[in-house]
C-alpha positions as CSV (number, residue, x, y, z in Angstrom):
1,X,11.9,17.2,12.6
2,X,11.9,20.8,12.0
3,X,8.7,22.7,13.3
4,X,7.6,25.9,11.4
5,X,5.6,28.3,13.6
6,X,4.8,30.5,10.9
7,X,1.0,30.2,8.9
8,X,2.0,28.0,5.8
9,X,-0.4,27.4,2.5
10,X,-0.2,24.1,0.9
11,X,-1.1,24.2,-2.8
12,X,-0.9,20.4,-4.7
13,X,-2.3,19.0,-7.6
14,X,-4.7,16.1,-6.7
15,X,-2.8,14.0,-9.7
16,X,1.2,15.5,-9.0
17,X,3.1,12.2,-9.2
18,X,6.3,14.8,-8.1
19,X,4.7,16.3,-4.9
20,X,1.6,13.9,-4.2
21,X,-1.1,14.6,-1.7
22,X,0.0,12.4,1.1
23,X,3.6,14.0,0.2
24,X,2.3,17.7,1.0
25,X,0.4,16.2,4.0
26,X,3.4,14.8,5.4
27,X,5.2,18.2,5.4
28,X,2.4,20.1,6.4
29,X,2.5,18.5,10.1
30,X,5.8,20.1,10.5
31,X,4.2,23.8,10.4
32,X,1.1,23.8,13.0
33,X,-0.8,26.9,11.1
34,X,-0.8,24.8,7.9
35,X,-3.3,25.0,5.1
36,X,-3.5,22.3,2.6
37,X,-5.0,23.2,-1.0
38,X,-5.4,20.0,-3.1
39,X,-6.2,21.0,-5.9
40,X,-8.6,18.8,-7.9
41,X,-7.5,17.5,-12.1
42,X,-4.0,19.1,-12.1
43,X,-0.7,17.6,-11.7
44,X,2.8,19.8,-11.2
45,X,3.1,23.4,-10.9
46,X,-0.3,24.2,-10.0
47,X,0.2,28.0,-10.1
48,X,0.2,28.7,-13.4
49,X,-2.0,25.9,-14.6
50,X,-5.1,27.0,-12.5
51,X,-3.9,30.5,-11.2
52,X,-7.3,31.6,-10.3
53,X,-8.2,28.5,-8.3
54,X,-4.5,29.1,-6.4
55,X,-5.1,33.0,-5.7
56,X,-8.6,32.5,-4.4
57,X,-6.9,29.9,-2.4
58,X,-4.4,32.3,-1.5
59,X,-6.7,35.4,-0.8
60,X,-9.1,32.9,1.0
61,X,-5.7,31.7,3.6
62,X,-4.5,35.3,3.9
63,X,-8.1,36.4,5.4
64,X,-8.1,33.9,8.2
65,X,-7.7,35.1,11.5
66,X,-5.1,33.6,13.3
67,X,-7.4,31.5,15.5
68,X,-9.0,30.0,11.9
69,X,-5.8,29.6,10.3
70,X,-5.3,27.0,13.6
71,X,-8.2,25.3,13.5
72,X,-7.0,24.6,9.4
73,X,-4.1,22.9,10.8
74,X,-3.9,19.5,8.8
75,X,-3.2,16.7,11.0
């Protein structure tokens, strides 16, 4: 499996059927800096259904300091 040592945001939809939950968990193992943002009642393409809940995600990820972005790290 490929590791990714680079900080990595996760945004799902709690409901996607194409990218579930567990799906996005799976692949967020591979990148040890990973964030994962489930994003409650939406499905597919969660950016520009709920654009403010992914950019406060986003701004929220980009603000962690190193150390925190670590300590994120879905397992």
């Amino acid at each position: 499996m490929v590791r990714i040592a680079a900080p990595v945001l996760v945004p799902t939809g709690a409901q996607d059927p194409n990218s579930t939950p567990e799906m996005e968990r799976a692949m967020a193992v591979a990148a040890p800096r990973t964030r994962l943002c489930v994003i409650e009642g939406h499905r597919h393409m969660v950016n520009p259904t709920e654009p403010g809940t992914v950019t406060e995600a986003t701004e929220g990820w980009l603000a962690m300091p190193a150390t925190a972005a670590e300590e994120a790290r879905v397992r």
